[in-house]
C-alpha positions in Angstrom: -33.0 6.5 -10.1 -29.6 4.4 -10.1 -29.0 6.5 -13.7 -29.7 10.2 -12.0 -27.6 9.6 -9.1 -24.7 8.0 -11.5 -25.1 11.4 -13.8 -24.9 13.2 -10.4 -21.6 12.0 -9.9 -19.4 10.8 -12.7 -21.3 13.0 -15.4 -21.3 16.5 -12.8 -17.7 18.4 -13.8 -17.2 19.6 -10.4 -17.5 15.5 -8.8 -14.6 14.5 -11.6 -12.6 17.5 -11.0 -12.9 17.3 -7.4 -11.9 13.8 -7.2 -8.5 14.7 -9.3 -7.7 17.0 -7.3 -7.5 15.5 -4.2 -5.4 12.4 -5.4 -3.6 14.5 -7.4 -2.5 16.5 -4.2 -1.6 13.0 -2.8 0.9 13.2 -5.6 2.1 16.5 -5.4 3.1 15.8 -1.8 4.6 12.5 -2.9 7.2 14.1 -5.7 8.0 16.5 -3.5 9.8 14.1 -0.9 10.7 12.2 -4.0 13.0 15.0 -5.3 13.6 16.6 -2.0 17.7 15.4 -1.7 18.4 15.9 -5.7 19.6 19.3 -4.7 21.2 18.2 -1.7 23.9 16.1 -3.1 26.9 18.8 -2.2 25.5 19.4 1.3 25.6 15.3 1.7 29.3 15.5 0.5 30.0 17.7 3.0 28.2 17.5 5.9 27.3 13.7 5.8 30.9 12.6 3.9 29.0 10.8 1.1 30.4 9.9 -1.9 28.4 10.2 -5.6 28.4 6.5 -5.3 26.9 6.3 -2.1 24.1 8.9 -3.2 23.8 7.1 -6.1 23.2 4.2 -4.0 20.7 5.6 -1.9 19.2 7.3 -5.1 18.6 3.9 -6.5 16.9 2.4 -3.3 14.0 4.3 -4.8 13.3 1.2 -6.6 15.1 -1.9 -4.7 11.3 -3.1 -3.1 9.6 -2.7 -6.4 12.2 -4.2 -8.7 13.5 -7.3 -6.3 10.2 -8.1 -4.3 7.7 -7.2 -7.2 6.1 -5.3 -5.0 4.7 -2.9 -7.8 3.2 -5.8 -9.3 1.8 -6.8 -6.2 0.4 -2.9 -6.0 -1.4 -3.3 -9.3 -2.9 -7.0 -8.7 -4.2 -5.4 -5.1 -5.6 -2.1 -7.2 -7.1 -4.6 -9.9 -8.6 -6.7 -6.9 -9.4 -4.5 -4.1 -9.8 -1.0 -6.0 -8.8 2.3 -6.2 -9.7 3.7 -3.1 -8.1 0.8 -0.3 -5.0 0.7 -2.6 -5.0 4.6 -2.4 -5.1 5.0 1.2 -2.1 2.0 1.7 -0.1 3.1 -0.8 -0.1 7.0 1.0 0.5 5.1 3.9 3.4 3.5 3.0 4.9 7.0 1.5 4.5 8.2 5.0 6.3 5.3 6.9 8.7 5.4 4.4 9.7 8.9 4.3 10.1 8.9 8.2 12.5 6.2 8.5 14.5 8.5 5.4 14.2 11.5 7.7 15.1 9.7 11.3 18.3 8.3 9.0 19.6 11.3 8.5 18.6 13.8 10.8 20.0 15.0 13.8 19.1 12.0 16.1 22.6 11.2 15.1 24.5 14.0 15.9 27.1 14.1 17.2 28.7 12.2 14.3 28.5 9.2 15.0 26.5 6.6 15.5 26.0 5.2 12.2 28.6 6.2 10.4 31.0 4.8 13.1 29.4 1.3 12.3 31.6 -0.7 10.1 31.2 -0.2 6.3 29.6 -2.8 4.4 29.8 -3.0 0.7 31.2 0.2 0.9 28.1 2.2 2.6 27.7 3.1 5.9 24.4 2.0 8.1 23.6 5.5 7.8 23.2 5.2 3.9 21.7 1.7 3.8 19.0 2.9 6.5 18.2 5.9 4.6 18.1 3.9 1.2 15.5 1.0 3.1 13.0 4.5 4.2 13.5 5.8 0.7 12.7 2.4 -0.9 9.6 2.1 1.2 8.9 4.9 0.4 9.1 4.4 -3.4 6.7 1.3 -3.2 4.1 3.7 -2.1 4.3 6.6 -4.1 4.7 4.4 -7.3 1.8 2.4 -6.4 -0.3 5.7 -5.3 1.0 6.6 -9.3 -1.0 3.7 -10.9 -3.9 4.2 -8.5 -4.3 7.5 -9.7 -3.8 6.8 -13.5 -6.6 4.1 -12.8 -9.0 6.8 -11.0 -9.2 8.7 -13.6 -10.0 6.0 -15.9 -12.7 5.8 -13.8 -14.0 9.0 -13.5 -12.6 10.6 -16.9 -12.8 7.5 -19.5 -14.8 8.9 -22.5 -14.4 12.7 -21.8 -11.2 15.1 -20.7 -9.3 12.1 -19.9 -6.3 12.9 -21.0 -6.5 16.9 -20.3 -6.9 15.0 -16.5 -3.9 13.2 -16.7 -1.9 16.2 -18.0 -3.0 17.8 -14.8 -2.4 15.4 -12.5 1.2 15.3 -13.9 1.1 19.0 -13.7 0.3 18.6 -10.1 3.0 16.1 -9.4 5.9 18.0 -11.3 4.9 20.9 -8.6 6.1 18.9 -6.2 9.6 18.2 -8.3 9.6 21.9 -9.2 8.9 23.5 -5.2 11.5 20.2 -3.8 14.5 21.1 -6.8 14.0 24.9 -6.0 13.7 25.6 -2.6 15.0 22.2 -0.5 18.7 23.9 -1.1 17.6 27.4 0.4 15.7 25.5 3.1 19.1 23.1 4.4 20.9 26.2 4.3 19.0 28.2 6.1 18.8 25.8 8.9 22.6 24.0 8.4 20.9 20.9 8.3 20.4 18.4 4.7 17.0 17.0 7.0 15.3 20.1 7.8 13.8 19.9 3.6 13.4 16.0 4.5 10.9 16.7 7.7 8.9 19.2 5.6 8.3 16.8 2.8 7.4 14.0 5.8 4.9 16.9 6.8 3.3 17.6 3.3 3.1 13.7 2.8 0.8 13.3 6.1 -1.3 15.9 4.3 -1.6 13.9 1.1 -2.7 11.1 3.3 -5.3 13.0 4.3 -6.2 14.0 1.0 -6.5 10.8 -0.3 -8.8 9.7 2.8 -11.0 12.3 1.2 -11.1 10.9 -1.9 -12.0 7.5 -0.4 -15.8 8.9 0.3 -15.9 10.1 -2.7 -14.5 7.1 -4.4 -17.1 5.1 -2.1 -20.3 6.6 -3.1 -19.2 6.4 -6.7 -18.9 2.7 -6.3 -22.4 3.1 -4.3 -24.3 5.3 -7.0 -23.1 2.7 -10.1 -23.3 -0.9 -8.0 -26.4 -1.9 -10.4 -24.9 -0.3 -13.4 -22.1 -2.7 -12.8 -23.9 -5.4 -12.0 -26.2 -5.2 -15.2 -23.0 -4.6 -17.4 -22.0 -8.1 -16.5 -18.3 -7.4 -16.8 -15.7 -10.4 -15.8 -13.6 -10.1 -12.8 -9.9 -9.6 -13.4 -8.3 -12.4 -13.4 -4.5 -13.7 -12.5 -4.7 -15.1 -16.5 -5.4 -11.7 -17.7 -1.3 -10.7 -17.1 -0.7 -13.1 -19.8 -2.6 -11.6 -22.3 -1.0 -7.9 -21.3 2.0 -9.5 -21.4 1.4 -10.7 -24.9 0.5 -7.3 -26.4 3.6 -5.9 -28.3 2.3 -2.3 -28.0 2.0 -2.7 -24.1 6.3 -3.7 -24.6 6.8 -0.9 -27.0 5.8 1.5 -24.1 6.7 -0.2 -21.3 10.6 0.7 -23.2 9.5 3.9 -24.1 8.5 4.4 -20.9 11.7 2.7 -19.0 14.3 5.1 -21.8 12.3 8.0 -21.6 12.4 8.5 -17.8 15.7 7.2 -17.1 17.1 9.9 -19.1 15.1 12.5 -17.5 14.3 11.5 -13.3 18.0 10.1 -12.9 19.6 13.5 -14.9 17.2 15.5 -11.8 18.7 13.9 -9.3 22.2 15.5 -10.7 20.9 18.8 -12.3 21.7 20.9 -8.8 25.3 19.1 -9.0 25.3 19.7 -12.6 24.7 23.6 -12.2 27.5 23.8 -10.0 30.0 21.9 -11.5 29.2 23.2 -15.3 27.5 26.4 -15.1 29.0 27.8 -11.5 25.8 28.7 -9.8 25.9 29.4 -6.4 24.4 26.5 -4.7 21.9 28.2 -2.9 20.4 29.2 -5.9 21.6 25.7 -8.2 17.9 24.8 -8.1 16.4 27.3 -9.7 17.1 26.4 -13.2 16.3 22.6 -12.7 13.3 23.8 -11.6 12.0 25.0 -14.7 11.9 21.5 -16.2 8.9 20.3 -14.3 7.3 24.0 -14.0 7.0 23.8 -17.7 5.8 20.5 -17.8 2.7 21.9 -15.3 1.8 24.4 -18.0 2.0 22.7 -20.8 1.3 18.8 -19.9 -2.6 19.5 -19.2 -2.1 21.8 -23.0 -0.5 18.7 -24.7 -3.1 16.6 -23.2 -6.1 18.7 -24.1 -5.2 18.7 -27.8 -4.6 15.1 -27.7 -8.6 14.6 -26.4 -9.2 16.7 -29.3 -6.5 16.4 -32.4 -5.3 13.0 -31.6 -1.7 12.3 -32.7 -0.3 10.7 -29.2 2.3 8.3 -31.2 3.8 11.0 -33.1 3.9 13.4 -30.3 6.3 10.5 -28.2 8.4 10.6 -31.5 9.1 13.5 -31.3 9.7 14.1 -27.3 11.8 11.3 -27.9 14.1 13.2 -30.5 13.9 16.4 -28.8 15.1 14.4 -25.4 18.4 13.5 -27.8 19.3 16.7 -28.5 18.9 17.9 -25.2 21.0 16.0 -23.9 24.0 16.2 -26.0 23.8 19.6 -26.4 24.8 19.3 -22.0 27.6 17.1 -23.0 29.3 19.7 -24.7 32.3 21.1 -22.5 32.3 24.5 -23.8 28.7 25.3 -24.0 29.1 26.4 -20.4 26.8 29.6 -19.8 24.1 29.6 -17.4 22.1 30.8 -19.7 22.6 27.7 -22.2 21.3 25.2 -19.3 18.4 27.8 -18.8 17.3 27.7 -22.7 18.2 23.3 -22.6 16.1 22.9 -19.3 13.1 24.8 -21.2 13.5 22.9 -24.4 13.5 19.5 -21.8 10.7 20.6 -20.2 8.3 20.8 -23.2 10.1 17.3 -24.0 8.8 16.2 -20.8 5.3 17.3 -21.2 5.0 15.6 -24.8 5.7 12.5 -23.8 3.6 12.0 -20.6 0.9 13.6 -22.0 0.4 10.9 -25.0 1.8 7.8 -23.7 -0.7 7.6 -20.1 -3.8 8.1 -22.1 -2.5 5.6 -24.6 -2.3 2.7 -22.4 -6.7 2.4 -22.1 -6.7 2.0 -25.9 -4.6 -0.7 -25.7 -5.8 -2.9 -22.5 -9.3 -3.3 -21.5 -9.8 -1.6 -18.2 -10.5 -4.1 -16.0 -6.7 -4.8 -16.8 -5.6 -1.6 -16.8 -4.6 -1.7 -12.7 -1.7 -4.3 -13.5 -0.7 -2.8 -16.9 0.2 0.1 -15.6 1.8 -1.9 -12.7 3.8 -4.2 -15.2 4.3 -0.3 -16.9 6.2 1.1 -13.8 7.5 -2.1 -13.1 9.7 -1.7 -15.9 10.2 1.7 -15.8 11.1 1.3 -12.1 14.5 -0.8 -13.2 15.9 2.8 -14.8 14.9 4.8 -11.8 16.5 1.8 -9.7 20.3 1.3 -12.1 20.9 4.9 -13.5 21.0 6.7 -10.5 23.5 4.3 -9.1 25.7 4.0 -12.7 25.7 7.7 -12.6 27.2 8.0 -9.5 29.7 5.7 -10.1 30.9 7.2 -13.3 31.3 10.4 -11.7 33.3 8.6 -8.7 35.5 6.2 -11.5 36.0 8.5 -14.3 34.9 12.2 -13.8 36.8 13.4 -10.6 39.0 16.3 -11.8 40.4 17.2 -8.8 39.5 16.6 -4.9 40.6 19.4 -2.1 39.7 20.0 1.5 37.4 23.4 2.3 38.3 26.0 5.0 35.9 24.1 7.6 37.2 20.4 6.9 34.7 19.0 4.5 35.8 18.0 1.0 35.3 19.2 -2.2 35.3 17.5 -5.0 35.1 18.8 -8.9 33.5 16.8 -11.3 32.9 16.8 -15.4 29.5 15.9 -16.1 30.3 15.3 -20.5 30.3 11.4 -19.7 26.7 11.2 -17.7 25.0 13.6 -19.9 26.4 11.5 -23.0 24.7 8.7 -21.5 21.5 10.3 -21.0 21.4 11.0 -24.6 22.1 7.1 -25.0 18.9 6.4 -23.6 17.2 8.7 -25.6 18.1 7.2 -28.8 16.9 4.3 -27.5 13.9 5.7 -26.7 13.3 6.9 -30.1 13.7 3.3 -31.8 10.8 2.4 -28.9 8.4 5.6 -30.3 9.3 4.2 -33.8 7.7 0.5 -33.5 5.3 1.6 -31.3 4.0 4.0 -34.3 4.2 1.4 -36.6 2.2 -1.0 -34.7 -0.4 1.2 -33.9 -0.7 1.5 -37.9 -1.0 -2.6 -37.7 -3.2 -3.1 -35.1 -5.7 -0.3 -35.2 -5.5 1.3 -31.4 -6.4 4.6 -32.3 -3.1 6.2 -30.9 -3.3 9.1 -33.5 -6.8 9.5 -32.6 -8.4 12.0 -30.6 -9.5 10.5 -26.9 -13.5 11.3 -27.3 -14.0 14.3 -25.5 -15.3 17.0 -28.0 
């Protein structure tokens, strides 16, 4: 009886999907506040008076909680412990605290002009910055820990069948959110004059994520219900504290962990600049600056769940980060280039770094279960975006400091008072590339000790 009602759940396609679905809303909601003020960073100039260093600042606050308090870690020895569905439901509830302590920092509840920014400067920032930057990092503890609980639930639902076409999904789902916040948050701030009218619709669509993720909890619980004796006659061992030594000890789990920290700080730091980027470079109008940028993750929901399809059934994930990896190179420089400055150049280069960003993704997540045993696999992928979370932390912030120290090409004063300030992007993108050669060095050993150790990274996943 225990068997049938197990079938009825984990074996029934609808119960799997369904339960992907509704975390993977969770996350759509949660990259969609995530990216919401990437294309907002000329409206903060102007109507704010921040500086790229002082976005870059706040862009970097993303991962102060999880970087300096381990919180991350934390998040994975709480998923490891408590399970998928309490850690779900916290970590959407920190998202939502979070994101409204972003949006009361800069919204009008400080109008007029003000309150914060008259507070004396420290370190450079105003209070204004600094509050937004503590919401934002909040925020970031939440949806990065809602990211490994999500990677875990599918484990759980998906291991030995479309586990990796699920992943690719999810992502899909979660680059939506990028995609709709890079494309229309511009459209939306001008339409209402206001950089935190985008901001309260992304605190809106995260409250809805919560929600969906409270859905998933009764799913999640009769799962846990329907298999309790299944568990109990498996025998398995507890996770234990011990067991972070052991990931820890696991060269392949450091050869991706890089791959993973290289790869995405040369692609989620370089969106938070694209919109400024498009301006500056290619003179688009900045209502429409987001469009292109946009592509990038629209490709990577079409193709992510393709990638990760053939990968359940061809195999071949170590290669397929190789060669991401390279592709991410040549991206990258081909941006640098001064005089490769048609629209139409960043439209084919976003394209090309979109399917870039769907190879990766799509072979290193479903990697990591062939590597740690699951009962492990909360806190790898916690130790995973631990790591990665020092790029999404730095970059931002070095970015915005180049531009500030060695990029200005002129500043000037607009018809209405608020500056302007001209920028050449050749230095940031050439660092980009830097990572991605990095990156590739990363894809190399990790190849190589696949071929040593036997993890099965160039074999297909199990589905048929």
């Amino acid at each position: 009886m225990t068997q049938a009602l197990r079938k009825s759940l984990r074996e029934s396609p609808k119960a799997r999907w369904a339960a992907m679905f509704a975390a993977g809303l969770a996350m759509l909601c949660g990259y969609f506040m995530a990216d919401v003020m990437a294309p907002l960073k000329p409206m903060l100039e102007q109507q704010l008076h921040w500086t790229s260093t002082q976005y870059g600042f706040f862009t970097s606050a993303y991962g102060w909680l999880n970087v300096f308090l381990f919180m991350l870690l934390l998040g994975g020895i709480i998923l490891d412990k408590m399970g998928v569905r309490f850690t779900g439901i916290m970590s959407t509830g920190l998202m939502v605290g979070g994101a409204l302590l972003k949006y009361f920092a800069i919204s009008h509840v400080f109008d007029p002009k003000p309150l914060l920014q008259s507070v004396p400067l420290i370190g450079g920032m105003s209070l204004q910055v600094y509050l937004a930057g503590l919401g934002y990092a909040i925020f970031g503890v939440g949806v990065e820990v809602a990211g490994i609980t999500t990677t875990k639930l599918i484990v759980k639902w998906f291991k030995g069948k479309e586990m990796a076409l699920a992943m690719g999904l999810q992502l899909a789902m979660a680059r939506l959110g990028t995609a709709l916040a890079l494309m229309i948050s511009a459209p939306i701030a001008v339409h209402f004059k206001s950089v935190s009218a985008p901001v309260l619709l992304a605190v809106v669509l995260l409250i809805i994520g919560f929600i969906s993720y409270l859905v998933y909890g009764v799913m999640d619980r009769k799962l846990d219900a329907s298999e309790a004796r299944a568990e109990e006659d498996a025998g398995e061992e507890p996770f234990r504290l011990a067991d972070i030594k052991l990931i820890l000890k696991n060269k392949g789990f450091w050869y991706i962990s890089m791959l993973c920290l290289l790869f995405y700080s040369a692609v989620f730091p370089f969106l938070k600049y694209a919109n400024d980027l498009m301006i500056q470079k290619y003179h688009v109008k900045e209502a429409l600056a987001g469009i292109i940028p946009g592509l990038l993750p629209f490709g990577n929901i079409f193709m992510t769940p393709i990638f990760g399809r053939m990968i359940d059934r061809k195999g071949k994930a170590a290669s397929i980060m190789y060669l991401g990896s390279a592709m991410l190179i040549g991206v990258h420089l081909l941006f640098a280039i001064p005089l490769l400055n048609h629209w139409l150049i960043a439209l084919l280069l976003m394209l090309v770094l979109g399917v870039a960003f769907s190879l990766v993704p799509s072979a290193m997540w479903p990697s990591v279960p062939k590597m740690i045993p699951e009962k492990q696999l909360g806190s790898a992928y916690a130790l995973i975006f631990y790591i990665q979370n020092w790029g999404l932390m730095g970059v931002p912030y070095l970015i915005g400091w180049i531009l500030d120290r060695y990029c200005v090409v002129s500043r000037s004063v607009a018809a209405d008072g608020s500056p302007l300030v001209i920028y050449n992007y050749t230095i940031p993108m050439l660092s980009f590339m830097g990572f991605g050669i990095l990156g590739i060095i990363f894809a190399y050993l990790l190849k190589s000790e696949d071929k040593r150790k036997g993890y099965g990274l160039e074999l297909p996943s199990g589905a048929t």
